[in-house]
C-alpha positions in Angstrom: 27.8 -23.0 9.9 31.3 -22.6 10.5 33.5 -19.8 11.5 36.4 -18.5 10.3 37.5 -17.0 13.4 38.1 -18.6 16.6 35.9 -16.6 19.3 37.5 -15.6 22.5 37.2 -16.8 25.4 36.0 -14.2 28.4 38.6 -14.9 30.0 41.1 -14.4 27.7 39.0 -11.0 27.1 39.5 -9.7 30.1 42.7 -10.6 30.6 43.9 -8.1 27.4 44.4 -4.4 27.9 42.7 -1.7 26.0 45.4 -1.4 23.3 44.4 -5.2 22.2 40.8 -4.2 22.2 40.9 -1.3 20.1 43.0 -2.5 16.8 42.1 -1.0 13.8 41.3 -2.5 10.3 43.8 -0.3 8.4 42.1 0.5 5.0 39.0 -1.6 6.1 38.2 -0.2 9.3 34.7 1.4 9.5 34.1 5.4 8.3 34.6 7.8 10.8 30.9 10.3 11.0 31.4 13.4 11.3 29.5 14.6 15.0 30.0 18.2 13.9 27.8 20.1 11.0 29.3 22.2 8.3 26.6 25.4 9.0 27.9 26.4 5.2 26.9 23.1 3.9 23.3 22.6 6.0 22.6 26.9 4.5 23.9 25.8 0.9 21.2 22.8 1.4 18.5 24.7 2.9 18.5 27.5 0.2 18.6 24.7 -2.7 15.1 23.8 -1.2 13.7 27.5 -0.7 11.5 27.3 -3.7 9.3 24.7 -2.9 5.7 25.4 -3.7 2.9 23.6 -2.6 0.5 23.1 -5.8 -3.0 21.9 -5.4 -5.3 20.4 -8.7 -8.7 19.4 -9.1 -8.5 15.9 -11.0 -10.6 15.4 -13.3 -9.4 13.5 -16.3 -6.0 12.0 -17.6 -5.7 15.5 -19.2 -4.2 16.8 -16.0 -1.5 14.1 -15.3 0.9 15.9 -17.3 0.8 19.0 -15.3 1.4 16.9 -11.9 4.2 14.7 -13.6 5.8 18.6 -14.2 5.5 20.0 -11.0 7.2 16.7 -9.4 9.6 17.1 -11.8 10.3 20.7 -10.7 10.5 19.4 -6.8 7.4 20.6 -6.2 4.4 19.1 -4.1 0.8 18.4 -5.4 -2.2 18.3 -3.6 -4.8 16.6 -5.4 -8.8 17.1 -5.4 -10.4 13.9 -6.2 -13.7 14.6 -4.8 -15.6 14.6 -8.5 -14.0 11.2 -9.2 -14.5 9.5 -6.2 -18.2 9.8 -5.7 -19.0 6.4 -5.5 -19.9 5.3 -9.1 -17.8 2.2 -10.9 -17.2 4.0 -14.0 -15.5 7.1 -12.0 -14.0 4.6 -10.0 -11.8 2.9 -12.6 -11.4 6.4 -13.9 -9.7 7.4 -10.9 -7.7 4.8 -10.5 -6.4 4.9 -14.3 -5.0 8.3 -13.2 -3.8 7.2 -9.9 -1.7 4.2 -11.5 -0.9 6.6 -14.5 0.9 9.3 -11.7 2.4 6.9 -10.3 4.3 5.0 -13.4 4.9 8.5 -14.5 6.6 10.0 -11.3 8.0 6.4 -10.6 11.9 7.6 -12.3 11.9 10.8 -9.8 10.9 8.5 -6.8 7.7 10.6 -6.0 5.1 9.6 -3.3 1.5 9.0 -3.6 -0.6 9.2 -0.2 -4.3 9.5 0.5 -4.8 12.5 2.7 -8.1 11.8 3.4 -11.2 10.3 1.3 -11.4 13.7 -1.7 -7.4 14.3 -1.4 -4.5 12.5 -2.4 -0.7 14.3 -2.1 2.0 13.8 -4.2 5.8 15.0 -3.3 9.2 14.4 -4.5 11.8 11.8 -2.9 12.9 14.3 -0.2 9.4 14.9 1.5 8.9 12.4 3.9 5.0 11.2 5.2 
């Protein structure tokens, strides 16, 4: 691979003063973050978010995906009971996993989780929860 730029030599490097070091890029230098808050902006965030709810469903058939594809939509988060589906028959199985894959396309445009909690509870939030 070549390069377009000659590297300098250390010597050379430490032979400049600061000012040489520290040239800018004009229009193409790197942005600037900002090390101080806004506290307006971080309150006007926080009280867009103050009407989260925390919604919990007992699955049971495709019948109920359109009530958790609403609630994501709304921002808020859904807990999931899957215990009557996931009692170790094949037929529930695939049932389960129908819905599961059926969520998931569904939410997929408002870039909603899916997680397994633990083995009767799966959780499904919006983009800005993180796991």
């Amino acid at each position: 691979m070549r390069f377009l730029f000659g590297r300098k030599k250390k010597d050379e490097e430490e032979g400049a003063d600061e000012g040489d070091k520290k040239k800018g890029l004009g229009i193409f230098s790197p942005a600037v973050e900002k090390k101080e808050t806004d506290p307006q902006h971080e309150f006007r965030r926080l009280s867009e978010l103050d009407s989260i709810f925390i919604r919990s469903k007992r699955l049971e058939s495709l019948d109920d995906v359109p009530f958790i594809v609403n609630q994501v939509k709304n921002g808020n988060i859904v807990l999931l009971d899957i215990r009557k589906l996931n009692d170790g028959r094949d037929q529930t199985h695939l049932e389960l996993k129908r819905i599961i894959e059926r969520i998931r396309g569904e939410t997929r445009s408002y870039h909603a989780d899916l997680a397994l909690v633990n083995d009767n509870c799966v959780i499904v939030a919006p983009s800005f929860v993180n796991f």
